[in-house]
C-alpha positions as a printed Julia matrix, in Angstrom:
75×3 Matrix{Float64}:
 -23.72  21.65  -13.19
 -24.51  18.0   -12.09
 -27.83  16.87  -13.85
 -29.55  13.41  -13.49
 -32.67  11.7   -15.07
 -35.67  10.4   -13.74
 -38.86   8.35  -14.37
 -41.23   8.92  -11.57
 -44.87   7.0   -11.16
 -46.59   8.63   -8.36
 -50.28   7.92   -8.24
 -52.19  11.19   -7.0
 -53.27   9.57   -3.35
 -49.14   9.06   -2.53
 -48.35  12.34   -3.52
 -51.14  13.89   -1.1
 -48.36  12.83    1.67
 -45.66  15.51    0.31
 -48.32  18.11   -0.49
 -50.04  18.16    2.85
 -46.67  18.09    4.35
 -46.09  14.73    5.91
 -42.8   13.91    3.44
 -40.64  16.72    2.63
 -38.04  14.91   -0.18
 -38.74  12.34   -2.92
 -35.84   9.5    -2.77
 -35.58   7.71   -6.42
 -33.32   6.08   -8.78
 -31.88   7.91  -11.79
 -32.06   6.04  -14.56
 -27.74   5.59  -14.31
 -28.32   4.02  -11.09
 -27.37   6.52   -8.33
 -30.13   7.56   -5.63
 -31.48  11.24   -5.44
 -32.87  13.21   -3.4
 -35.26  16.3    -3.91
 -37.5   18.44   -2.51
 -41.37  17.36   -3.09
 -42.64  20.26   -3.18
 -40.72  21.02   -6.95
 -42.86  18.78   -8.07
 -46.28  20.32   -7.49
 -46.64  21.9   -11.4
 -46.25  18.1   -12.73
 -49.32  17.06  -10.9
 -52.44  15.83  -12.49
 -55.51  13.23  -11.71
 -52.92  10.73  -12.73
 -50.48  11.72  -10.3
 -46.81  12.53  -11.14
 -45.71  10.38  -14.18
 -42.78  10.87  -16.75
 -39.32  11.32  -17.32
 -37.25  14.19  -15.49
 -34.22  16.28  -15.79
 -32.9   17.43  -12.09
 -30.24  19.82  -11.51
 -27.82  20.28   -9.19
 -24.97  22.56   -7.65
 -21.95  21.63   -7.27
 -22.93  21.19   -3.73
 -25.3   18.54   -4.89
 -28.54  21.39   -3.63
 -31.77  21.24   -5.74
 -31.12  24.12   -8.87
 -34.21  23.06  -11.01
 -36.43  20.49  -12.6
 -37.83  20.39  -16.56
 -40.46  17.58  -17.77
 -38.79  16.07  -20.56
 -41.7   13.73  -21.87
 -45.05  12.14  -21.39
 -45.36   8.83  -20.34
């Protein structure tokens, strides 16, 4: 199963945009360089007063489709 890191930095105000609905998919950079694409929403247990912050692990099928997501650290 295809797996990629992430840092994300989201301050709380941006990520009101994917939790009222207005952006459905977070596009970043994994930290080896390729782009990825997720669904927001997966990310609504990460978020506190700060926002989104810290390093990632994403998981994907082998038809590159959203499997899971797992905090690895605290930035």
């Amino acid at each position: 199963m295809p797996e990629v890191r992430v840092s994300l930095d989201i301050s709380y105000q941006d990520y009101l945009a994917y939790y009222e609905g207005v952006a459905e998919s977070v596009v970043t950079k994994a930290r080896d360089g390729r782009k990825v694409k997720f669904p927001a929403r997966v990310l609504r247990p990460f978020l506190s007063q700060q926002g989104i912050v810290g390093e990632f692990l994403i998981r994907f099928n082998d038809r590159r489709k959203f499997v899971g997501i797992k905090k690895l650290n605290q930035k």
